[in-house]
Structure formats: C-alpha cells, structure tokens
N, CA, C and O atoms as a printed pandas DataFrame, in Angstrom:
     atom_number atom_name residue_name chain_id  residue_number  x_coord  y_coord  z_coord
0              1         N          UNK        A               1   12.484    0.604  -25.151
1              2        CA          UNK        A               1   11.290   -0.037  -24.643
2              3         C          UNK        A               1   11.662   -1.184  -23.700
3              4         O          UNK        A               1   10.884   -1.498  -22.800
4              5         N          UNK        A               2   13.129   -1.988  -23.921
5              6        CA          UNK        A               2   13.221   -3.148  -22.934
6              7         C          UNK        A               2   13.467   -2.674  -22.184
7              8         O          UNK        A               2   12.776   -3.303  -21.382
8              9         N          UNK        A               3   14.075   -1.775  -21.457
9             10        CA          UNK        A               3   14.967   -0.885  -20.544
10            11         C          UNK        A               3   13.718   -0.381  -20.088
11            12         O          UNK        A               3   14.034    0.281  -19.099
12            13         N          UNK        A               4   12.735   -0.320  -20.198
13            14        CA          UNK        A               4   11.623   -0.050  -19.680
14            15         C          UNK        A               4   10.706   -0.836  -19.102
15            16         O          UNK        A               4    9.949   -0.454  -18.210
16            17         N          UNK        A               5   10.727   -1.778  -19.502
17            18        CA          UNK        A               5   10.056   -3.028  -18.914
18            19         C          UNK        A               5   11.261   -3.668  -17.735
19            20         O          UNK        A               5   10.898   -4.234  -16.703
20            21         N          UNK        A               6   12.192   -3.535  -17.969
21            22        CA          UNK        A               6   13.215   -4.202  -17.127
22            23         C          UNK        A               6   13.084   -2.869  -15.630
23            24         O          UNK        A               6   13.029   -3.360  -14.503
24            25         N          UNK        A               7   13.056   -1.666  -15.723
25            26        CA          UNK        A               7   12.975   -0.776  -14.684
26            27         C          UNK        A               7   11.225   -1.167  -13.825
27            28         O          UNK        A               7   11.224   -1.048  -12.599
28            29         N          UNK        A               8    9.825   -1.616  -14.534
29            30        CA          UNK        A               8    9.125   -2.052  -14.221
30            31         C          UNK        A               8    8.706   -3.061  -12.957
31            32         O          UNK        A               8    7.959   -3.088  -11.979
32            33         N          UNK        A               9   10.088   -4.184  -13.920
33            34        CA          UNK        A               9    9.950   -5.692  -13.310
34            35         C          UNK        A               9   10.409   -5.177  -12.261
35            36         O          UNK        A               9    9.640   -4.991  -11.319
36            37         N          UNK        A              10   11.573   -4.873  -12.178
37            38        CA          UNK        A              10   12.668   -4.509  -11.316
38            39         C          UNK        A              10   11.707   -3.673   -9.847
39            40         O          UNK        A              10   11.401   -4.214   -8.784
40            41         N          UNK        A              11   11.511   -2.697  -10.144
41            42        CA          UNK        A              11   10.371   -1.562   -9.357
42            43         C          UNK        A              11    9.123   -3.207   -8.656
43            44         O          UNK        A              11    8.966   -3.339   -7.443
44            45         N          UNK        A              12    8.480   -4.143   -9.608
45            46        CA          UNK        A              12    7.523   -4.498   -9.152
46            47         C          UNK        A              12    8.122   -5.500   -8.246
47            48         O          UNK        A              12    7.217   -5.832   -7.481
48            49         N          UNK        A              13    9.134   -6.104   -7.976
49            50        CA          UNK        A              13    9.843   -7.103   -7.860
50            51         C          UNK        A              13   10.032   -7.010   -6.321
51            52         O          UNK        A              13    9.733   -7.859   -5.482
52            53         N          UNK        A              14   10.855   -5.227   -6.057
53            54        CA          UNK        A              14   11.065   -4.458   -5.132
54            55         C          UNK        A              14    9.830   -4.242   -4.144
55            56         O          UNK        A              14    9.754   -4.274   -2.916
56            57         N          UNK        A              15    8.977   -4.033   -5.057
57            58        CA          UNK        A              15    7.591   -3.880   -4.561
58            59         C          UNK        A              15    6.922   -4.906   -3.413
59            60         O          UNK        A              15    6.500   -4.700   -2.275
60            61         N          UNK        A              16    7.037   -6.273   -4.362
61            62        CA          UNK        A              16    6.746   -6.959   -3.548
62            63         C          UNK        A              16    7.763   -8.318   -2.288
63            64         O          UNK        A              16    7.522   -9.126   -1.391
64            65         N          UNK        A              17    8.789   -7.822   -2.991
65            66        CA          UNK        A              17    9.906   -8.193   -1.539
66            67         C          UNK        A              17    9.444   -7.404   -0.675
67            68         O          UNK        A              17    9.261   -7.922    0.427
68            69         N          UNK        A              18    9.132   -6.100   -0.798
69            70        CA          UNK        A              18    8.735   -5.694    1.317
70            71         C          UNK        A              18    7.932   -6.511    1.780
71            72         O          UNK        A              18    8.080   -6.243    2.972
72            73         N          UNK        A              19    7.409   -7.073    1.764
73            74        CA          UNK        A              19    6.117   -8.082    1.796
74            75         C          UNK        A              19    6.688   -8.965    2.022
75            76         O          UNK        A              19    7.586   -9.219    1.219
76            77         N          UNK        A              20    6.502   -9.929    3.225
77            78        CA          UNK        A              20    6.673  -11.495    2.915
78            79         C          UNK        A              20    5.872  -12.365    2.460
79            80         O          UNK        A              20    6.305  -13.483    2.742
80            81         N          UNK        A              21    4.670  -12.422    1.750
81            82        CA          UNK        A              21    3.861  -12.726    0.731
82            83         C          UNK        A              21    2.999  -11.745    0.058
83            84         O          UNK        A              21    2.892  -10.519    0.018
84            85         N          UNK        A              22    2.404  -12.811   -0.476
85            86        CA          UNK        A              22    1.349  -11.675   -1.305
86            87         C          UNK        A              22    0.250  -11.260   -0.362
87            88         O          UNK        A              22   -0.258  -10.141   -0.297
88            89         N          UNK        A              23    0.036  -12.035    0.166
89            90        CA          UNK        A              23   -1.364  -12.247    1.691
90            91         C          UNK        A              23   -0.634  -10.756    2.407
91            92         O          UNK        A              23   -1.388   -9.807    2.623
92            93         N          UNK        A              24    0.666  -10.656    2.700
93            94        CA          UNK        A              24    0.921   -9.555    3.371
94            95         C          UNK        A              24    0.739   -8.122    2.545
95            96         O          UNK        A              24    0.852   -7.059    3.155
96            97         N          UNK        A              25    0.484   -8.152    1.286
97            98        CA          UNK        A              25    0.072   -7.163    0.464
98            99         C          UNK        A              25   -1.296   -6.604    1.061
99           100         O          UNK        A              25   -1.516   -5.397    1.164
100          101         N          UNK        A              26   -2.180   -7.582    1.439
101          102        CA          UNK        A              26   -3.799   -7.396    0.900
102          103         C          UNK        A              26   -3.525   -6.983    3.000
103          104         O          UNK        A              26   -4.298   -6.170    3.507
104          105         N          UNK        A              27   -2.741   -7.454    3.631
105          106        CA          UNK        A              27   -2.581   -6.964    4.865
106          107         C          UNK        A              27   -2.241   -5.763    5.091
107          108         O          UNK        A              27   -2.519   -5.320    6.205
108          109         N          UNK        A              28   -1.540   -4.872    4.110
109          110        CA          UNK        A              28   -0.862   -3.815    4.086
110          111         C          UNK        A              28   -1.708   -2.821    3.701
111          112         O          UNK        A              28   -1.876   -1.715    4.213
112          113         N          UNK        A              29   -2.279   -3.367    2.655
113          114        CA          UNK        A              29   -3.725   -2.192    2.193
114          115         C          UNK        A              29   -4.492   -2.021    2.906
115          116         O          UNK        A              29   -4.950   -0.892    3.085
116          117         N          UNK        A              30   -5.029   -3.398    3.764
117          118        CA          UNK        A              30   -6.004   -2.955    4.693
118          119         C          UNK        A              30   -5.791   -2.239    6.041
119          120         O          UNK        A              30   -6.711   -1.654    6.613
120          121         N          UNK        A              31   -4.494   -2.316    6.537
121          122        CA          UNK        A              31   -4.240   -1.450    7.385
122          123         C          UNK        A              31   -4.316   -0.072    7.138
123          124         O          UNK        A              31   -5.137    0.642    7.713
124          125         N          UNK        A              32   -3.196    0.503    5.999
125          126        CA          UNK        A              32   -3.515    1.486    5.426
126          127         C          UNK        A              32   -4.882    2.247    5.516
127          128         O          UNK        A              32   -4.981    3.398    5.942
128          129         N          UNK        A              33   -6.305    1.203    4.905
129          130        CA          UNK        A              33   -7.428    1.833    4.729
130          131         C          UNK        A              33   -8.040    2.044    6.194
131          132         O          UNK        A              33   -8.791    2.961    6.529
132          133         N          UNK        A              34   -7.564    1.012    6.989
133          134        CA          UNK        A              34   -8.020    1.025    8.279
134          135         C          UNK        A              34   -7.848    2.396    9.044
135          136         O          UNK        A              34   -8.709    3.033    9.651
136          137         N          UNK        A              35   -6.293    2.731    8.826
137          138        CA          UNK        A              35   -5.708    3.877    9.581
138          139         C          UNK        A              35   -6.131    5.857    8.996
139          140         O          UNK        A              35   -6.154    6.959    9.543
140          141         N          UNK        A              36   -6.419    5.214    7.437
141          142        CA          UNK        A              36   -7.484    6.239    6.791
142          143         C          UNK        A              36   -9.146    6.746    7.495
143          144         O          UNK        A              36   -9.774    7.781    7.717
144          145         N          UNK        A              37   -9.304    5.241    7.643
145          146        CA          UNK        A              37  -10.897    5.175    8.018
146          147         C          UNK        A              37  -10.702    6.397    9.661
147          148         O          UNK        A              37  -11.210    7.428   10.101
148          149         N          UNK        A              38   -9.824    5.571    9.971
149          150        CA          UNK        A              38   -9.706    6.319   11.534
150          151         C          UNK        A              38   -9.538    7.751   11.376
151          152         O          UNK        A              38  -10.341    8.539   11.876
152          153         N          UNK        A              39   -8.698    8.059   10.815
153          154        CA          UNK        A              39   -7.926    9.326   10.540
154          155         C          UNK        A              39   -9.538   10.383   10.360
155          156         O          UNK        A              39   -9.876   11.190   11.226
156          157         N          UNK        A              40  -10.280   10.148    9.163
157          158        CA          UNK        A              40  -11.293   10.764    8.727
158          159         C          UNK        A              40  -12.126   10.765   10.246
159          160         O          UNK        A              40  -12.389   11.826   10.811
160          161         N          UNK        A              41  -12.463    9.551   10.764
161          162        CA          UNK        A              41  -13.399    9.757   11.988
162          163         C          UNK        A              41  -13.278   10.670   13.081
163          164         O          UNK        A              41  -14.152   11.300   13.676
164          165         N          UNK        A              42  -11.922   10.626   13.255
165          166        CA          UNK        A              42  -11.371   11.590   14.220
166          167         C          UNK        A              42  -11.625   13.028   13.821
167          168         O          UNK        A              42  -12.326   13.854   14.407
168          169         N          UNK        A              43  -10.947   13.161   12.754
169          170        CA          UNK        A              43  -11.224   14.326   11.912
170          171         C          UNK        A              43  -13.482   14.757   11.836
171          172         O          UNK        A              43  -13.991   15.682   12.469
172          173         N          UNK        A              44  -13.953   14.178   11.296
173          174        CA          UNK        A              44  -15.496   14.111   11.969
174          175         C          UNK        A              44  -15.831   14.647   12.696
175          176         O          UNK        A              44  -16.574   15.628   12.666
176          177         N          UNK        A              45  -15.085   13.828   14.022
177          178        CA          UNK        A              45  -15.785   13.755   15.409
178          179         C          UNK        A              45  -15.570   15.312   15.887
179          180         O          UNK        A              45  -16.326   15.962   16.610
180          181         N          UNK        A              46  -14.086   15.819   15.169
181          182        CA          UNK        A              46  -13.315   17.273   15.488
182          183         C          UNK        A              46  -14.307   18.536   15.365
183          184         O          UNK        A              46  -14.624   19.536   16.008
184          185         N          UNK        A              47  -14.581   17.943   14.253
185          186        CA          UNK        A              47  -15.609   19.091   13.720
186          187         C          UNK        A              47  -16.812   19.452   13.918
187          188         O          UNK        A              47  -17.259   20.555   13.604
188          189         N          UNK        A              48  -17.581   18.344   14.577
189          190        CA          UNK        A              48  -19.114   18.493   15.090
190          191         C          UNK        A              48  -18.584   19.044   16.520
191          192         O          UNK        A              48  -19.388   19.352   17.400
C-alpha cells in the first residue's frame, strides 16, 4: 500500500512540474477545451 501511494505522489508531482504553476494547469485545460470546442465546430460546419 506505501509503494502505492509513493508511485501516486511521485506520478502527481511529475504531473505538475510540466506546469510552471498551478495557474498554468487551469491554462492547460482551457486550451485543451478550447482546441476541442474548435475541433467539434469544424467538424459541424463539415457536415451541414
């Protein structure tokens, strides 16, 4: 079970070093959703 929590920390730790803050987290998602949003519209626009 510690060896499990330690692969966690470790994984979340990793996680958020790509990031140079946490602010760049909530930057990262929203691009993401941004580039989703687009993706679908295009996709939309394809089809009508």
């Amino acid at each position: 079970m510690k060896l499990r929590y330690t692969i966690l920390t470790a994984v979340t730790l990793l996680a958020c070093a790509s990031c140079n803050t946490l602010r760049g987290v909530g930057k990262d998602v929203q691009s993401v959703g941004s580039d989703i949003n687009s993706a679908a519209s295009a996709t939309s626009d394809a089809l009508q």
